[in-house]
Structure formats: structure tokens, C-alpha cells
C-alpha positions, -999 to +999 in steps of 0.1 A: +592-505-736+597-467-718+619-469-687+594-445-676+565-447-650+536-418-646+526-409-613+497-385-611+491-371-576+452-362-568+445-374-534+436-342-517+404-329-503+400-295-530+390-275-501+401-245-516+383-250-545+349-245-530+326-259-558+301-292-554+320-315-566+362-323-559+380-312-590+394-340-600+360-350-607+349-324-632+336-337-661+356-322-694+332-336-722+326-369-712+354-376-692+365-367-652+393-344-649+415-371-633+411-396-661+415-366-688+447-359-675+459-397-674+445-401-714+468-372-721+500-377-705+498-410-719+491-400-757+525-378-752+545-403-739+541-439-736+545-449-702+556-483-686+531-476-659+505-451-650+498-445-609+466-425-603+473-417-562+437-407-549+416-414-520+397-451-512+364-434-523+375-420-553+398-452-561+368-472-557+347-448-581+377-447-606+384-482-609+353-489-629+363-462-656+401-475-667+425-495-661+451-472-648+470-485-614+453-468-587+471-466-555+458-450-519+469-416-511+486-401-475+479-376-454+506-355-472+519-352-506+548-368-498+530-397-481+512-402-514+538-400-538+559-429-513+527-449-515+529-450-552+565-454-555+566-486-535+549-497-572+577-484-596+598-508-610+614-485-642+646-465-640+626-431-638+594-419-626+575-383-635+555-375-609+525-345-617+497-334-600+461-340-619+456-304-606+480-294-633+457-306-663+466-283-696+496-303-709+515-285-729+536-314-751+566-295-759+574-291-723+569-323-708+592-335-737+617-313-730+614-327-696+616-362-709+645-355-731+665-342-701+662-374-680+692-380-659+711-409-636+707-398-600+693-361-606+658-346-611+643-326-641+626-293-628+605-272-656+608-237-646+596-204-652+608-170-648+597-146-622+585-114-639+574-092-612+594-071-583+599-099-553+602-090-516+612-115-488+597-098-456+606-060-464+634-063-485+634-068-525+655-099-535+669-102-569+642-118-594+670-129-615+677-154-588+647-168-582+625-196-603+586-207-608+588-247-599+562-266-619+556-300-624+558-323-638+594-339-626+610-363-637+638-377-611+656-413-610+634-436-595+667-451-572+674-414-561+637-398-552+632-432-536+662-425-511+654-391-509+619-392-495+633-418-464+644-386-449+624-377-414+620-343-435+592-330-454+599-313-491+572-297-510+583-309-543+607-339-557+635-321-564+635-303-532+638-340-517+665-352-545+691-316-535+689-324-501+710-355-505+730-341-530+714-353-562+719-329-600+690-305-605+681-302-642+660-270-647+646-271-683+617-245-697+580-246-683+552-232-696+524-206-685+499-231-700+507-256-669+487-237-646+475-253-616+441-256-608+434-242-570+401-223-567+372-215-593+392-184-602+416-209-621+388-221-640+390-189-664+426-196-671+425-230-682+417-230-719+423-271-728+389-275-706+359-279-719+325-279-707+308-311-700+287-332-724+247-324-718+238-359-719+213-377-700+224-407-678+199-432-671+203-459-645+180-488-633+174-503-600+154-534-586+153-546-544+131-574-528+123-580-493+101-605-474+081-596-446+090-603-409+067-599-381+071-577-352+091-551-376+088-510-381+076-514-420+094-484-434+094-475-474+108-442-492+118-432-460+084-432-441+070-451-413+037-477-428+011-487-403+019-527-404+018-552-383+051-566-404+083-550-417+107-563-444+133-589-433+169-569-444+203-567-428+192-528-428+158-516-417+146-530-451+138-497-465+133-518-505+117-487-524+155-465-507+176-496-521+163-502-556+165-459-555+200-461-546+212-489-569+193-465-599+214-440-590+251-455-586+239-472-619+234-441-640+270-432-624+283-463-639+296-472-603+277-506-600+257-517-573+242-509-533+263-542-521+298-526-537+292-492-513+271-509-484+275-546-486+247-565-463+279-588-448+290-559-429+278-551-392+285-508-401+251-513-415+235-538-395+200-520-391+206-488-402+188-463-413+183-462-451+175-429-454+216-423-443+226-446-469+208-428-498+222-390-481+259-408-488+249-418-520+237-382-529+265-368-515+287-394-530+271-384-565+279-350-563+312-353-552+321-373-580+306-340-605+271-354-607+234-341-606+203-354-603+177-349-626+145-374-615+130-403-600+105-424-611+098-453-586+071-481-592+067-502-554+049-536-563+031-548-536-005-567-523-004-552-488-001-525-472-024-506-490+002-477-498-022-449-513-025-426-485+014-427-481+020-417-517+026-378-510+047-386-476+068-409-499+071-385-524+081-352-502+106-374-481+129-384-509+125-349-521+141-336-495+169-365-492+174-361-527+176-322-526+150-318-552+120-303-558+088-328-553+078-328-592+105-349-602+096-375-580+074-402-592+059-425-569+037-452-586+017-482-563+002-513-579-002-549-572+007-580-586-029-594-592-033-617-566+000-638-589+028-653-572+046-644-537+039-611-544+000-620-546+002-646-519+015-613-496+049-625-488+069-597-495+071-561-517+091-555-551+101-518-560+119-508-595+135-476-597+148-453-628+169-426-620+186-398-642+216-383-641+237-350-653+273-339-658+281-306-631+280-278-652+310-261-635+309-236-665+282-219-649+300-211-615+329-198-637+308-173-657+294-162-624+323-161-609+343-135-642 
């Protein structure tokens, strides 16, 4: 077994990257950019252990696409990399950022092959241009490129990053106590991926897969006296509203779960379970903005709607347009590819007997096409 374990570091916000979704959540083919990276490193090297460090949202959006350890993220680098450390058992760790996503093998061998008791392996390159600190040139011969990944002694880094001091890389933390730098050769292909600019110099990505992602979704509600009736978002003249933990919105809910569906993220309860008083009557239309925004965070688009609301009473006719133009706008679409379809159950079981309104719900999905924001970008 390797007496190695893989730490990939991707809990950060992307705020310079400026693009709809984070960028650890581009889709290369068919896979995100964060789970890309971990198929990689691991057909290179065969790792003890692979930590993905990311943010609770994205950990609870990654867990249902490997089975990768996925540990919660700081507020820092640092922070991160100790939260996943507090899970390595193996005599070294390498620690990369997902950022850093065109492997090139011959490097992070090298890197392997350099591993070292108590010290830290630092892939390099040289600087090639005229440097100044303030308004005086340095010597460029002195000076190094610091990529990652590193590979340190899991005993050493582990001491290291108890210091009250913060280090922007491992083996900045590992020299400070005294520990052996290794600097082996890096590689122009590990670029780092910052802003949309970066895109352009990344040639191992690829641009995602066209296909279409289907998802289906299914909510019931009973009726309760005395209650707003709301559905798709708009107010219904009733007497009686639906009896939900939320306001009952059942057309927004069977929407939502067709959406996370298609995502492959599971279901409404897994995102806003009915056991918790957050969202104890709220408003559904707030649920499905999180969800949208959710989706496209996670390098998603959405294609249509199609929703069929199965119901005796109200009669929901002249609301059919309201419906239709409401989750238009929540859904940042135009109204044509929403469907709204009304019928009733025949007069047939607690549907016919008035007791309560069914609503199915297909949604479709599509991969970002970031592509397009590099081209216009060049």
C-alpha cells in the first residue's frame, strides 16, 4: 500500500474567477473540474487516501459523485489543509490545489521520487524575466517559481502548521522550523487556474459534453382550512391552502426535486428537510431561487420545465399564465420553456374526493459551456 495520502485543496470562493459557476465545478466532458483532477492524480499514483477539502455545499453536492474523503474547508488555506490533516494517517502527504488541474506525470513523479524524512518536496521553475523588489532589480538567478504539488512528511508539516504564523505554501511552514527543502523541476503545464484569462492556457481541458440531463419530480399536499393556497409561486383564490411544514407551495417542490434530480444531487428533503424550523413556513419561491442558484454554481443550466398540477379544485385555468411567467422569472428563463399543464383526476380517489393536489414535474438540464466565455474573452 502507498505511504502516501492526496490532499486536494478547493475550498475557496473563485471570486476572481468571475464566471457563473465556481471553478472547481466546470464540467471537462462529463466530469466537474474537482473530481477530474482527483481521477488523475490518482491514475499517476496510487494513493493511500484521497482528501477533497471544499466547502459544506459543495461537499454535500460532491459526495454523491465518488467516494473520495471529503473534508470541510477553513477560512484560510492553511485552515483547510489542517482540517484535512487531522485525517492522515501515512508517513507523507502531497497536498495540491484542484486549481492546478493539467498534471503533468513526469513532474509529480519526480516529486514523488524525491520524498524525504522530515523535509518537503518543492517543484520549481525558473524565473525568466528581469525582477525588481520595490525600485531595485534583484538577481533572477536567485529567485524560484513555487508550484504545487508538495509533498512534505506528514509528522513534520503537521508540527509546522501549529505555529501562530501564517505561510502561504507547505514548505514555507516546514523551513520555518528548520525542516530540508527539496526543490525538484516543475512544469509550465501546471498552471493555475485564477481568472477566465487562464482558461486559454489550459490545454488538458476540454469542453463539456452537450448532453441533455433529465430529472423527475413528484409532491403532495392536503388541504387545510384557513390557509393562503399558493402554487407556482402565485396566490389562488381559496378558501383552503395545502397543509406543509413550508407555505405548501406542491407544484415549487415537485419543480425543485426535478431539478436537483437532473443534477443527480437527490432530493428537496436532503437541501431543505421539513424537520427543520429554518424553513418552517417559508416562502417556496426562496427555496427554488437557492436551488437555481445552487444549480448554477455547481456549472449547470437550465433548459425547460414541463409541470403537470393534478387537481379537482381550485379551478386553476385562469392562473395558468401567472403560473407560467412567475417561474419564468425565478427560473431566469424565457416563458416558452415553461410548460404549465391542469387536469383532474376524474372525480377518482382523494384526488377526486377534493382532499388534496398532486403535481409532477420534468426538468432538463445542461453542462456550462465555459468555452464560450473563453472565446469571447481571446
Amino acid at each position: 500500500m502507498s505511504d502516501i495520502t492526496l490532499i486536494l485543496l478547493g475550498a475557496g470562493s473563485a471570486s476572481r474567477f468571475a464566471l457563473p459557476p465556481k471553478k472547481q465545478w466546470l464540467w471537462i466532458e462529463n466530469q466537474p473540474l474537482w473530481l477530474k483532477v482527483a481521477n488523475d492524480f490518482q491514475y499517476i499514483n496510487n494513493f493511500s487516501n484521497t482528501i477533497i477539502v471544499s466547502s459544506s455545499n459543495d461537499i454535500q453536492s460532491m459526495s454523491n459523485f465518488s467516494n473520495y474523503t471529503l473534508i470541510e474547508g477553513g477560512n484560510s488555506r492553511q485552515e483547510s489543509l489542517r482540517n484535512a490533516l487531522k485525517d492522515v494517517t501515512t508517513p507523507f502527504v502531497l497536498v495540491s490545489d484542484i486549481a492546478r488541474c493539467c498534471l503533468d506525470n513526469d513532474m509529480i513523479k519526480r516529486v514523488i521520487l524525491s520524498k524525504k524524512n522530515n523535509g518537503c518536496v518543492v517543484p520549481t521553475l525558473k524565473m525568466v524575466d528581469t525582477l525588481y523588489f520595490e525600485n531595485s532589480p534583484i538577481d533572477r538567478e536567485s529567485t524560484k517559481i513555487i508550484q504545487t504539488p508538495q509533498l512534505s512528511c506528514t509528522k513534520t508539516l503537521k508540527k509546522a502548521l501549529t505555529l501562530d504564523k501564517d505561510f502561504t505554501d507547505d514548505s514555507s511552514a516546514i523551513a520555518s522550523i528548520g525542516g530540508e527543502i527539496i526543490f525538484v523541476e516543475g512544469s509550465p503545464q501546471a498552471h493555475k487556474l485564477t481568472t477566465i484569462e487562464d482558461l486559454s492556457k489550459l490545454n488538458c481541458l476540454k469542453k463539456p459534453s452537450t448532453r441533455a440531463l433529465t430529472g423527475f419530480g413528484i409532491d403532495i399536499h392536503p388541504f387545510e382550512e384557513g390557509k393562503q393556497m399558493i402554487l407556482c409561486g402565485v396566490e389562488i383564490d381559496s378558501s383552503f391552502g395545502f397543509k406543509a411544514h413550508s407555505d405548501g407551495d406542491v407544484a415549487i417542490h415537485a419543480l425543485i426535486d426535478a431539478l436537483v434530480g437532473a443534477a443527480g444531487l437527490g432530493d428537496i428533503g436532503e437541501f431543505y428537510p421539513d424537520t427543520s424550523e429554518e424553513y418552517k413556513g417559508v416562502d417556496s419561491r426562496e427555496l427554488l431561487k437557492d436551488t437555481v442558484q445552487r444549480l448554477t454554481q455547481l456549472g449547470y443550466t437550465i433548459g425547460n420545465v414541463d409541470l403537470a398540477i393534478i387537481a379537482e379544485t381550485p379551478r386553476l385555468l385562469p392562473y395558468k399564465k401567472q403560473m407560467r411567467f412567475t417561474l419564468a422569472s425565478l427560473l431566469n428563463l424565457t416563458p416558452n420553456l415553461v410548460n404549465i399543464k391542469a387536469t383532474t383526476a376524474e372525480k377518482l380517489g382523494w384526488i377526486g374526493r377534493k382532499e388534496g393536489v398532486a403535481v409532477e414535474a420534468v426538468a432538463t438540464l445542461y453542462y456550462y459551456d465555459w468555452t464560450q466565455d473563453e472565446n469571447n474573452n481571446n
